[in-house]
N, C-alpha and C positions, 0 to 999 in steps of 0.2 A: 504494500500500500504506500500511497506517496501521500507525508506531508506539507504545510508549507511553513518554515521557521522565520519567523520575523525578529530582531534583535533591536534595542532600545539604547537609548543615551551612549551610556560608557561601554556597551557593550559591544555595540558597532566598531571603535577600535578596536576593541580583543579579539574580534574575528574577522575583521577586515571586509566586512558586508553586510547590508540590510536586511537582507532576506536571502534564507537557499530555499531550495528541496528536498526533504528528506526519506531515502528509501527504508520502509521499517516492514516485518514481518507481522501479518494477520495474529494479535493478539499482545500486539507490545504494548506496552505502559509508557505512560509522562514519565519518567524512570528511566525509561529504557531508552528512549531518544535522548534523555539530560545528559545519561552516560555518551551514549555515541557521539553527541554533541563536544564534550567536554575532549574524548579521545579525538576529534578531528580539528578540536581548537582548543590545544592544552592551556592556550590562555586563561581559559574558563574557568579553572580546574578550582583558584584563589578563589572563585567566588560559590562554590560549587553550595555551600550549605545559606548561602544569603539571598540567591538566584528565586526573584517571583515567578511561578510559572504561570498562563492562561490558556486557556484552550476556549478560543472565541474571543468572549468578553467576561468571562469565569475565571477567575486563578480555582487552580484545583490542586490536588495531592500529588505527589510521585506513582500514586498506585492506580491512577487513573485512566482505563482502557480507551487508546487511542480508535480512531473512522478515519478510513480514506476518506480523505480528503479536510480533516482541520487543519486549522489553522492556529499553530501554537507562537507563544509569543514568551520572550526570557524580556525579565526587567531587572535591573540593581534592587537594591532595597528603597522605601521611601525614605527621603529627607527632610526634614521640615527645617525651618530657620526662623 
């Protein structure tokens, strides 16, 4: 199944792009793409436990079973000032 990964703020330097495509096996987890993520952009890796996940407009779990065809999206943590 293919998703589509969009990346945020300071995240777009760490992987050097807005958005890919990601090819994932029928029954993977937000989990399982963070990992794959994180191995094809070891930049990631620093932020692995503070990384918001959404799928859609939903921040969801690690353990949350991906559909062809979402659209997942990584954010830093929020900041306020």
């Amino acid at each position: 199944m293919l998703v589509t990964v969009h990346f945020y703020s300071y995240f777009r330097e760490l992987t050097g792009c807005g958005e890919i495509n990601e090819t994932l096996h029928s029954g993977d987890t937000l989990g399982v793409l963070h990992d794959q993520l994180m191995a094809r952009f070891p930049r990631l890796v620093t932020m692995r436990k503070s990384t918001l996940l959404a799928v859609g407009v939903e921040y969801q779990t690690r353990d949350y079973l991906l559909r062809d065809g979402d659209e997942v999206s990584l954010f830093p943590p929020v900041q306020g000032g």
